[in-house]
C-alpha positions as CSV (number, residue, x, y, z in Angstrom):
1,X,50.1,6.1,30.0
2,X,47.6,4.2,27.6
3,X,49.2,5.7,23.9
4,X,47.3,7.5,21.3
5,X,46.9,4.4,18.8
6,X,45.8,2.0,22.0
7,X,42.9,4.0,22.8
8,X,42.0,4.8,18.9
9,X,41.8,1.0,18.5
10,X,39.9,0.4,22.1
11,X,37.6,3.4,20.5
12,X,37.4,1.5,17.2
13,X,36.4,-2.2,19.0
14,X,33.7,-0.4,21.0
15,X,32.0,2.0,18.7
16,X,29.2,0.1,16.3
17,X,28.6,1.5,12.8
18,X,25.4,3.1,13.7
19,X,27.1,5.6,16.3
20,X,26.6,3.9,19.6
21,X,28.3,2.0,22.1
22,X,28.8,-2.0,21.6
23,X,27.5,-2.5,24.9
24,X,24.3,-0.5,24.1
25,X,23.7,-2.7,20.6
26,X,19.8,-4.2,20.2
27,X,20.5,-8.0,20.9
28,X,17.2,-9.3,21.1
29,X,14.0,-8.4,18.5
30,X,10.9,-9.5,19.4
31,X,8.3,-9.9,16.5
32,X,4.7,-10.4,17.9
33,X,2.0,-11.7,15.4
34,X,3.1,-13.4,12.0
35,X,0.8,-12.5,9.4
36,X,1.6,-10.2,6.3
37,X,3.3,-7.7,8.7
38,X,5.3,-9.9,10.9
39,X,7.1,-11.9,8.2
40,X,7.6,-8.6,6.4
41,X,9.6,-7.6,9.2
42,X,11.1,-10.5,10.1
43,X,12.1,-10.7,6.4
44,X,14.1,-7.7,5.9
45,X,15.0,-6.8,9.5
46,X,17.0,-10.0,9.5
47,X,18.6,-9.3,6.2
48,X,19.3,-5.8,7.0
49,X,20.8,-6.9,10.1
50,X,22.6,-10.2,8.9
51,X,25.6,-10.7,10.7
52,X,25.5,-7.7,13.1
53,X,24.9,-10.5,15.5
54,X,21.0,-9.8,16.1
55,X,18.9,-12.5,17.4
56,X,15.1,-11.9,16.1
57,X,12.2,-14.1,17.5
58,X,8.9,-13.8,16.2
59,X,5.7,-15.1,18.4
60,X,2.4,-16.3,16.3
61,X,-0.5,-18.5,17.2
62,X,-1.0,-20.8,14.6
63,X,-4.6,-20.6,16.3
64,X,-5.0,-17.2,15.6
65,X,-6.4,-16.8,11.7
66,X,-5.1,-13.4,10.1
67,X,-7.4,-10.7,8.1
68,X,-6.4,-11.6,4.7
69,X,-7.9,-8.4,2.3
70,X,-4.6,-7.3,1.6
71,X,-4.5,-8.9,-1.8
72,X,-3.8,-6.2,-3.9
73,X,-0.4,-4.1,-3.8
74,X,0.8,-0.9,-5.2
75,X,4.5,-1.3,-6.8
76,X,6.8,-0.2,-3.9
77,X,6.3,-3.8,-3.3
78,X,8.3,-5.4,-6.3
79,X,11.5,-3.1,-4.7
80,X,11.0,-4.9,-1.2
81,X,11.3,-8.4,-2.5
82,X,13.2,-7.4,-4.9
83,X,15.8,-6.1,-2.1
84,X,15.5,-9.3,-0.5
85,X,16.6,-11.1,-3.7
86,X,13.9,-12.3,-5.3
87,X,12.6,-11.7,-8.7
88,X,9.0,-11.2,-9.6
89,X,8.9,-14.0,-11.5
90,X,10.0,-15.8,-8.0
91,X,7.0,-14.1,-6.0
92,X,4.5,-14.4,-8.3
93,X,4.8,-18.4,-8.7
94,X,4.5,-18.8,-5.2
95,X,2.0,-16.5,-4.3
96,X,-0.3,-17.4,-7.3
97,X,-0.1,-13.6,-8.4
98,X,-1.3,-11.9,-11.4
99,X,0.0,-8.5,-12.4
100,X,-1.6,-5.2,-11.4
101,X,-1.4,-2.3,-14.0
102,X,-4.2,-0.1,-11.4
103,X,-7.2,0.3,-10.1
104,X,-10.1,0.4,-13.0
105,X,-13.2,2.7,-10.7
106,X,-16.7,1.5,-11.9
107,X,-19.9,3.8,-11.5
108,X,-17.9,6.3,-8.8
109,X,-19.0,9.8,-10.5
110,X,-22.2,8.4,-11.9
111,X,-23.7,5.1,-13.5
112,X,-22.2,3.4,-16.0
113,X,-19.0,5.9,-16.1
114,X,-15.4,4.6,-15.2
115,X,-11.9,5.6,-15.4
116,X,-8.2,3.6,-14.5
117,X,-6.0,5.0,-11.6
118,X,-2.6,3.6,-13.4
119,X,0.9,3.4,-11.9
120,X,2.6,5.6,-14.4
121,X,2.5,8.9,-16.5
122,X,0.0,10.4,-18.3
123,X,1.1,12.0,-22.0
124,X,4.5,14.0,-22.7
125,X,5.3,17.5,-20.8
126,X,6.3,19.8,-23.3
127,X,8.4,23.3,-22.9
128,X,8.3,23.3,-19.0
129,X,4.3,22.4,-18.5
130,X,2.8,19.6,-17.2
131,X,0.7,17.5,-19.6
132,X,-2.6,17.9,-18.2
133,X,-2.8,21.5,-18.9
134,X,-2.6,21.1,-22.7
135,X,-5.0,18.0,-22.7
136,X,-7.6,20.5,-21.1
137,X,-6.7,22.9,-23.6
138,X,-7.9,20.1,-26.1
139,X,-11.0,19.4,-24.0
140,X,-11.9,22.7,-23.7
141,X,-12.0,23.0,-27.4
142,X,-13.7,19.7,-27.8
143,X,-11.4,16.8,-28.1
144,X,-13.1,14.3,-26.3
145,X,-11.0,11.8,-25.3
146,X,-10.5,10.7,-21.5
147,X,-7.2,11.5,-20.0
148,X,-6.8,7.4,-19.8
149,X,-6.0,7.8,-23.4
150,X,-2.8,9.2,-22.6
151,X,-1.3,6.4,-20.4
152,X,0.2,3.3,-21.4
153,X,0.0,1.8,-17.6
154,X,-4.2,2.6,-17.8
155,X,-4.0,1.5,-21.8
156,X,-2.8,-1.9,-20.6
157,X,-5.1,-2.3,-18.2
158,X,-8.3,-1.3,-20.0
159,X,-7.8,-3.7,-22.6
160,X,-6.3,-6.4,-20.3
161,X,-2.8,-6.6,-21.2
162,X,0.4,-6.6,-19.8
163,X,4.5,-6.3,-20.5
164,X,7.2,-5.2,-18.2
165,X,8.4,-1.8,-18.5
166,X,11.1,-0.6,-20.9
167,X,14.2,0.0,-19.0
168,X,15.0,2.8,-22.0
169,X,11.6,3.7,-23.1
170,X,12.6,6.9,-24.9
171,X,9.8,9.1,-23.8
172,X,7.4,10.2,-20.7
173,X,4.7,7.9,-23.2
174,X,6.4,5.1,-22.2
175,X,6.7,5.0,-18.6
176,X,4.4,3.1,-16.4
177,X,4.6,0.3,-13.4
178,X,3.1,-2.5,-11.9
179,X,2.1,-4.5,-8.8
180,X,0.6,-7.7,-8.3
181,X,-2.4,-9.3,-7.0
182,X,-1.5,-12.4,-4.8
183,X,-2.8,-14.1,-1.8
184,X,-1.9,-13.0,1.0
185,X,-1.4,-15.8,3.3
186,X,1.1,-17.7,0.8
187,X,2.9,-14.1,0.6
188,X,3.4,-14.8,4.2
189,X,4.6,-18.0,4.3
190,X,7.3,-16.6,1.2
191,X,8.2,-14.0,3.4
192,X,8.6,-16.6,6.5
193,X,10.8,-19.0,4.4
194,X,13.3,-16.8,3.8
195,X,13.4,-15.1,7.0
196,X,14.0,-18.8,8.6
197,X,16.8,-19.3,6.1
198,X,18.2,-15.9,7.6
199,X,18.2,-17.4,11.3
200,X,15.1,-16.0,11.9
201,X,13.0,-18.2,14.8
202,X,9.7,-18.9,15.4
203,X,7.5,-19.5,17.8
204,X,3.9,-20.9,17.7
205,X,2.7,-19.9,21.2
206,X,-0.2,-18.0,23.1
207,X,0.9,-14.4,24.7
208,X,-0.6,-14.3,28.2
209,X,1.7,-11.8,30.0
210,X,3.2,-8.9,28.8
211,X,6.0,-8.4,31.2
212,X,6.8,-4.3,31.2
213,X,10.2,-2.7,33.4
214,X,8.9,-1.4,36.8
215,X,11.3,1.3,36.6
216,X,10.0,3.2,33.2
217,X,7.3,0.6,31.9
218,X,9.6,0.1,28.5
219,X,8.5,-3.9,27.5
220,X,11.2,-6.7,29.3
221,X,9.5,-9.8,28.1
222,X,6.6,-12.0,26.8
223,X,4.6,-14.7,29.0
224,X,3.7,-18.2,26.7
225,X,1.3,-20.3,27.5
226,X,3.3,-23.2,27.4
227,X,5.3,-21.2,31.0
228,X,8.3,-20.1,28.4
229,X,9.6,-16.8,29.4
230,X,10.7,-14.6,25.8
231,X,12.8,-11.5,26.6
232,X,13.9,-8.7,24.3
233,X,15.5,-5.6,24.0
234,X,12.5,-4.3,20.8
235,X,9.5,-5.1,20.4
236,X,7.8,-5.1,17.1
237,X,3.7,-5.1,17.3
238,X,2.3,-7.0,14.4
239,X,-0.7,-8.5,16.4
240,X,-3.4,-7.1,13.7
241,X,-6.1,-4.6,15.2
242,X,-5.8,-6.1,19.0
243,X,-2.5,-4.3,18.8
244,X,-1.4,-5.9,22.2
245,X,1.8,-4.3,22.6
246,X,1.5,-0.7,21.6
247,X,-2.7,-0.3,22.2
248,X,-3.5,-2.9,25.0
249,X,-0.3,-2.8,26.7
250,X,1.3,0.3,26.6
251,X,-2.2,2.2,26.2
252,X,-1.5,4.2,22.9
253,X,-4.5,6.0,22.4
254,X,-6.1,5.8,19.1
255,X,-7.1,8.5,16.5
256,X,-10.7,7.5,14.9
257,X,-11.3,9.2,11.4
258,X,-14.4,7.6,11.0
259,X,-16.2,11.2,10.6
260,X,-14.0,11.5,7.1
261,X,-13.8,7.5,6.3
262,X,-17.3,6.5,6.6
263,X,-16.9,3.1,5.7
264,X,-16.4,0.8,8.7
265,X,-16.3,-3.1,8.2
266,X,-16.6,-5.4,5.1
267,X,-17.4,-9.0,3.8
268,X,-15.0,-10.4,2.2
269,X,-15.2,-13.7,0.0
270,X,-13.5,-15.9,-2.5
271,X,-15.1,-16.9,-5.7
272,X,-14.3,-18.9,-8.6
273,X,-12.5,-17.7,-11.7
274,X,-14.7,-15.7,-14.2
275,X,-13.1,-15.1,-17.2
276,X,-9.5,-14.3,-18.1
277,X,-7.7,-12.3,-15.5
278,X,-8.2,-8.3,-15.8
279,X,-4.6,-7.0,-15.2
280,X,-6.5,-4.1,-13.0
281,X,-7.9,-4.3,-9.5
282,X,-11.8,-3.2,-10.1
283,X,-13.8,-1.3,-7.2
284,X,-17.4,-0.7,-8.4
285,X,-19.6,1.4,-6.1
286,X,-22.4,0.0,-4.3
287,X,-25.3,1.9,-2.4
288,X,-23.3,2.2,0.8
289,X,-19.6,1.4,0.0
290,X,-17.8,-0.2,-3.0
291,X,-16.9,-3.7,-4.3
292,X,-13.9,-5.1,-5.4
293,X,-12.7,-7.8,-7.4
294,X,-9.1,-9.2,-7.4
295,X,-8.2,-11.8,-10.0
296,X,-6.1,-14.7,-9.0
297,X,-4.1,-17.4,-10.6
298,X,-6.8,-20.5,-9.7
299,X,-9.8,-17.9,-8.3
300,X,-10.9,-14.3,-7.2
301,X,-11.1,-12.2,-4.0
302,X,-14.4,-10.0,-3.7
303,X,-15.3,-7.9,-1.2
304,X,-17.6,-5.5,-0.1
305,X,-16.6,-2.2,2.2
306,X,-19.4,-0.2,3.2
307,X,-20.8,1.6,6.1
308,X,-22.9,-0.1,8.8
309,X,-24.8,3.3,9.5
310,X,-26.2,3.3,6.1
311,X,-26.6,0.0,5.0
312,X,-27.4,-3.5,7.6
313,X,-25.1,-6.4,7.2
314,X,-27.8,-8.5,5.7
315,X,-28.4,-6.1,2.9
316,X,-24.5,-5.5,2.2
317,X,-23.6,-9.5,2.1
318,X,-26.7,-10.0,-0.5
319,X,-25.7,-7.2,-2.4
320,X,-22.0,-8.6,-2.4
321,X,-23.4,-12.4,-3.6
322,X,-25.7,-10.5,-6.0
323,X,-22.7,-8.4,-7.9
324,X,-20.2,-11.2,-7.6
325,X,-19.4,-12.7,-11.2
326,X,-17.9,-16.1,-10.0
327,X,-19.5,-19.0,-7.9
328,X,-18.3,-18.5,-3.9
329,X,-16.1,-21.1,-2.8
330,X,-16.5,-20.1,0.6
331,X,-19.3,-18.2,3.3
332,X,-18.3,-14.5,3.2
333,X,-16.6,-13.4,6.6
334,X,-17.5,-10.3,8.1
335,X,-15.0,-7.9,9.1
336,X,-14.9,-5.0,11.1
337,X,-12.7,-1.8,11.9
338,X,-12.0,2.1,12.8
339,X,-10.7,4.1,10.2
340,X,-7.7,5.5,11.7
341,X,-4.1,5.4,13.3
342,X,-2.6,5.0,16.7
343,X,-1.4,8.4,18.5
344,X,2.1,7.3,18.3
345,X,3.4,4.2,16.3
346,X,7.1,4.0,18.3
347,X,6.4,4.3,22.0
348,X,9.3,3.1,24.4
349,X,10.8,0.1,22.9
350,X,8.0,-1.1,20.9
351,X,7.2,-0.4,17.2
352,X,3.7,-1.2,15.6
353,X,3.2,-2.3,12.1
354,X,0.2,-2.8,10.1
355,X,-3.2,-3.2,11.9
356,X,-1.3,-2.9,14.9
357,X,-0.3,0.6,14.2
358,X,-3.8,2.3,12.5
359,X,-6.5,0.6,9.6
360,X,-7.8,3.1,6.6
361,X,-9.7,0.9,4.2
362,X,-8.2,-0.8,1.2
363,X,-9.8,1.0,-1.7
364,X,-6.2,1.9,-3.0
365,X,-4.5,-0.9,-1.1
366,X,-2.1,0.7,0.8
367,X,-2.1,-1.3,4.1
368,X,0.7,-3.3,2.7
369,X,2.5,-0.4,1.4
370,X,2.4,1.0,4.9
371,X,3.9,-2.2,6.5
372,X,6.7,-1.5,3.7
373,X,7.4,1.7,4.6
374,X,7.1,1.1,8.5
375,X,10.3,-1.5,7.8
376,X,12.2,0.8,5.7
377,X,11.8,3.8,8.7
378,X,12.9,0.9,11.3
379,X,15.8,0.1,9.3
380,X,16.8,3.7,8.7
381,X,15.9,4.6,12.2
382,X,17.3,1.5,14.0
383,X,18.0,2.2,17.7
384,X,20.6,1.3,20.5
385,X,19.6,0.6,24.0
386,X,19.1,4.0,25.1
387,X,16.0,4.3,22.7
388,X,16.8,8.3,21.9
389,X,14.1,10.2,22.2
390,X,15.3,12.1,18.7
391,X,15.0,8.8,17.3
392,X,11.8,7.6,18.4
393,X,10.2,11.4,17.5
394,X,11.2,11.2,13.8
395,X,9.9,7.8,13.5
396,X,6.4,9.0,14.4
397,X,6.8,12.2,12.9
398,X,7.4,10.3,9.6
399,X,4.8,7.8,10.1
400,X,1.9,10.3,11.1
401,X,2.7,12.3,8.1
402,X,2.6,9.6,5.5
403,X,-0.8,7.8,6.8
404,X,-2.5,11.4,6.9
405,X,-1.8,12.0,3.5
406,X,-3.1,8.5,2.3
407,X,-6.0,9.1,4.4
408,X,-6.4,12.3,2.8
409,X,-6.1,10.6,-1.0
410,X,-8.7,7.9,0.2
411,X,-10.8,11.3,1.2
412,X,-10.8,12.5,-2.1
413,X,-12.4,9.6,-3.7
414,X,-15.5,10.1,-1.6
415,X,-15.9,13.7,-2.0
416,X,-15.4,14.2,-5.4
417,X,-18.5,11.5,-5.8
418,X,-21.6,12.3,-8.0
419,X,-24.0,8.8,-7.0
420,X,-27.4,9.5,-5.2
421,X,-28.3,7.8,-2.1
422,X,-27.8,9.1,1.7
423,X,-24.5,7.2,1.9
424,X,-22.6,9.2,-1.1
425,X,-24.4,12.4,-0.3
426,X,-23.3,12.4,3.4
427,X,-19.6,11.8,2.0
428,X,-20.4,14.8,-0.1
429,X,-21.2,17.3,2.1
430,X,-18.9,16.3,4.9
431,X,-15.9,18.6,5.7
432,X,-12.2,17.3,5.0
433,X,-9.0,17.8,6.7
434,X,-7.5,21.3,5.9
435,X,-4.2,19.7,4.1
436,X,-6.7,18.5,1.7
437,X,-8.7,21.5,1.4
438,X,-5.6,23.2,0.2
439,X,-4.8,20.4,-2.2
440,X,-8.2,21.4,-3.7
441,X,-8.1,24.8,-3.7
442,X,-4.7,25.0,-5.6
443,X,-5.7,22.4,-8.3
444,X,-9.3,24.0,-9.0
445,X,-7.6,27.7,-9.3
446,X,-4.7,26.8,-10.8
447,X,-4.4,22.9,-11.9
448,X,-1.3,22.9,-9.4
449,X,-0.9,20.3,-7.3
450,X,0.6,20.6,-3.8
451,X,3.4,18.3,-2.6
452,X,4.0,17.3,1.2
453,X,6.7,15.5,3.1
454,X,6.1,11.7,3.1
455,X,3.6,11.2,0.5
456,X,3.2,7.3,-0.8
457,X,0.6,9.1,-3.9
458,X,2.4,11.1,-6.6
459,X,0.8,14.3,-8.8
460,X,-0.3,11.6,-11.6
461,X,-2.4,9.9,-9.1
462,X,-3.8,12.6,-7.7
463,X,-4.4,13.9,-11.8
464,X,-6.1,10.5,-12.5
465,X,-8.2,11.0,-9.7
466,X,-9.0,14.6,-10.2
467,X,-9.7,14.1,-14.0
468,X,-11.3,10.4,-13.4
469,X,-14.3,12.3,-11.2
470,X,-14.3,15.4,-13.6
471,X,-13.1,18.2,-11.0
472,X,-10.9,20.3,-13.5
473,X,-9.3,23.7,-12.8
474,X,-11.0,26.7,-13.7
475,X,-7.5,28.4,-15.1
476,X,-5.1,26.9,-16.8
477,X,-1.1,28.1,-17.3
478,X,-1.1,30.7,-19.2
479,X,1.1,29.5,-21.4
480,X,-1.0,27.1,-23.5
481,X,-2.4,30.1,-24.9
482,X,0.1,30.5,-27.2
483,X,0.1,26.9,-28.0
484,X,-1.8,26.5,-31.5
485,X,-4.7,24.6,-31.2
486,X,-4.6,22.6,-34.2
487,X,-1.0,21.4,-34.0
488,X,-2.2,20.2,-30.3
489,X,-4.9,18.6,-31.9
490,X,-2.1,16.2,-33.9
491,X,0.0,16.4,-31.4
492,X,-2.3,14.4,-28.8
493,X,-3.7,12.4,-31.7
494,X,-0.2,10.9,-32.4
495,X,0.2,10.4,-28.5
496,X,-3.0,8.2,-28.7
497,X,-2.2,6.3,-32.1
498,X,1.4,5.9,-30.7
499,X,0.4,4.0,-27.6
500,X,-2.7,1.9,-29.2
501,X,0.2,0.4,-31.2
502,X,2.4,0.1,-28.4
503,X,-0.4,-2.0,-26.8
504,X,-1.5,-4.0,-29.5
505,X,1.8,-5.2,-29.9
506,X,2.2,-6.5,-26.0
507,X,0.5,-10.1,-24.6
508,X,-2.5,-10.5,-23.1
509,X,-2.5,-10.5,-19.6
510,X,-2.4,-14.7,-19.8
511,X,0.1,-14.9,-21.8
512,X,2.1,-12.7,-19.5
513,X,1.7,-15.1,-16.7
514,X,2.6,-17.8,-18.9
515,X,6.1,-15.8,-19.6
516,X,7.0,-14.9,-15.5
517,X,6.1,-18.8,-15.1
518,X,9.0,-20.0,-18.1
519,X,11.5,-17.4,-16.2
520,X,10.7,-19.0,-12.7
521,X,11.0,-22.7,-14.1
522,X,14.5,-20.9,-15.7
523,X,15.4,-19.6,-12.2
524,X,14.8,-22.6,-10.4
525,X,16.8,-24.8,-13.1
526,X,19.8,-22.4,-13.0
């Protein structure tokens, strides 16, 4: 007989951390499509996995281009590099990056009106209520000051500023966070180094097969067009909007939300510097869309989003070359998509990421915060061989929840519009999704705001938004009644004076950069 403590260490040699058999352990991870997306993922799936004896292959053309508007992040960013090891200081050196304090919206409610989405707070809750309900108490009675006024992250930004957070800052005034601008393409090629370092291999090739198992269609291995065979156990789709894997291969339908995002293509375009650098993405509406403008180290992204059944593409590239405030360095390139998402973004053994998975629009740039939260679900959700159904369900559960309720935020912006022209009315009177509806309902009876599983946007952003286009409550708590109106008054005026100060006394956005670029040199030295 085979004792007790023999089969308890067979058990313990043949069980893997994650609950499955060592026989039944992912070997092989194939990444299709570099890019943003594929280096992300090749980035943290071969740290996460270092040592667990994972070989990871990822497949790009290098004569394939990539759709490079993802300039501008939101900060969930900062913690993925920063859980790779590298600093911001690192990142933002190579990637030519500014910092981003928000997103400053230019002529959305009306002409000549603005407002800053900020990543942060907005005042100090008092006695168990939010904020925002005494600041309307102060507007109601007068006080005239925007709810920007109230935010050191929008403060910043406004006046073109910047400082890292306070790790201790004492009070709700002083909490706030940041992103960065940065191209794109040289993220990628960070991202690619240090996934190389980790083993990770590459392979500039064509895909002209996709190879699937006759007996349940699950993916067994890529055809090159140099005759190479490539064989895995998962497949990771990061082929942009061809989605080749998950759309053209294993024929994932896809969900078009066109009907609530009416914007459908863009130009984009790089331009010279003009200026010092805002530390704020800006997004100025146009007659059939929005612009942006993304300030660079050495020049400036531009773009212009709008909707091809309101405005042609000749009038939209004009308008963009018209608005922009540096000289193009470059022809603008036209661009084209579906607002929407994929049914499913797991099916069989193949997991899609970015484009390759669904496409809203970046007015709040959260197609890189996507790819970042795709990664993280992976990790958490890693499978064995036997690809469990359980696991592959909660992935998309996860993933179909989170995109609705960004696509729901991006809604929002539209609706709540007050611009003439047919493009802004039709995004007016069109109906929304019924999780936003609610959302609505709640904060216009009650200044509440409803929370769902899986949402990237917290209460704050959906309060800079709400007060940014003017749609208040009609009750407040009814608590602030008994708040006297006068000491308020003080109150909020020492919020205001407090974080004027606070901003007067950090650098200018410049000198900020200079500072990240002394702690690089440091880094580098030590």
């Amino acid at each position: 007989m085979v004792s007790l403590a023999a089969q308890q260490s067979r058990r313990s040699d043949t069980i893997m951390v994650n609950g499955g058999s060592a026989a039944d352990a992912i070997e092989r991870v194939v990444i299709v499509g570099g890019g943003t997306a594929g280096w992300m993922a090749a980035a943290a799936l071969s740290a996460h996995l270092a040592g667990a004896g994972v070989a990871i292959t990822l497949i790009e053309s290098s004569d394939i281009g990539t759709v490079g508007v993802g300039e501008a992040t939101i900060p969930t960013i900062r913690r993925f590099y920063a859980a790779l090891g590298m600093s911001d200081a690192e990142v933002m050196q190579a990637c030519q990056a500014t910092a981003k304090l928000g997103i400053r919206f230019v002529d959305w409610l009306r002409p000549g009106h603005s407002f800053v989405h900020p990543f942060g707070r907005f005042g100090q809750d008092l006695k168990g209520l939010d904020f925002h309900h005494y600041w309307l108490k102060a507007r109601a009675a007068g006080e005239p000051a925007p709810l920007d006024d109230y935010s050191l992250g929008a403060l910043l930004a406004r006046e073109g500023h910047a400082t890292l957070p306070a790790s201790d800052p004492g009070s709700q005034l002083g909490i706030f966070d940041w992103a960065l601008h940065f191209d794109a393409a040289l993220f990628a090629q960070h991202m690619r180094r240090f996934a190389e370092k980790m083993g990770v291999t590459r392979i500039d090739a064509r895909i002209v097969e996709v190879r699937q198992r006759p007996e349940d269609g699950f993916l067994d291995s890529l055809v090159l067009d140099s005759g190479a065979s490539i064989a895995g156990d998962l497949f990771v789709d990061c082929s942009g909007f061809r989605s080749l894997l998950l759309g053209e291969t294993l024929g994932i339908d896809y969900a078009d939300w066109s009907h609530w995002l009416l914007c459908d293509g863009a130009f984009a375009v790089q331009s010279e510097r003009a200026g010092p650098p805002p530390a704020c993405t800006t997004v100025t509406a146009r007659s059939a869309g929005w612009q942006w403008r993304i300030p660079l180290r050495t020049r400036e992204g531009n773009g212009l989003v709008f909707s091809s059944r309101f405005q042609s593409d000749d009038d939209a590239r004009k308008e963009l070359l018209a608005a922009m405030p540096g000289k193009p360095v470059m022809e603008p390139r036209r661009l084209r998509f579906t607002p929407g998402r994929r049914a499913v973004a797991w099916a069989k053994n193949c997991v899609g990421l970015g484009l390759a998975s669904g496409f809203l629009e970046p007015l709040e740039s959260t197609s890189i915060a996507l790819i970042e939260t795709g990664i993280e679900r992976l990790k958490q959700l890693f499978p064995d061989k036997s690809f469990d159904p359980a696991v592959i369900a909660e992935y998309n559960e996860q993933s179909a929840e989170e995109i609705e309720r960004v696509r729901d935020f991006l809604i929002l912006h539209y609706k709540l519009n007050g611009r003439s022209g047919a493009f802004w009315q039709a995004c007016r009177a069109m109906d929304v999704p019924d999780s936003l509806n609610a959302k609505l309902a709640l904060w216009r009876a009650r200044g509440a705001f409803v929370r769902y599983r899986w949402e990237m946007f917290s209460p704050a952003s959906w309060l800079a938004i709400y007060a940014g286009f003017e749609d208040l409550p009609t009750r407040l708590d009814p608590a602030v009644a008994g708040i006297d109106s006068d000491q308020l008054a003080r109150s909020l005026a020492a919020m205001r004076r407090a974080l004027r100060e606070t901003v007067a006394d950090t650098p200018t956005h410049q000198e900020f950069l200079e500072i990240m670029d002394g702690a690089a040199a440091q880094g580098r030295a030590a």
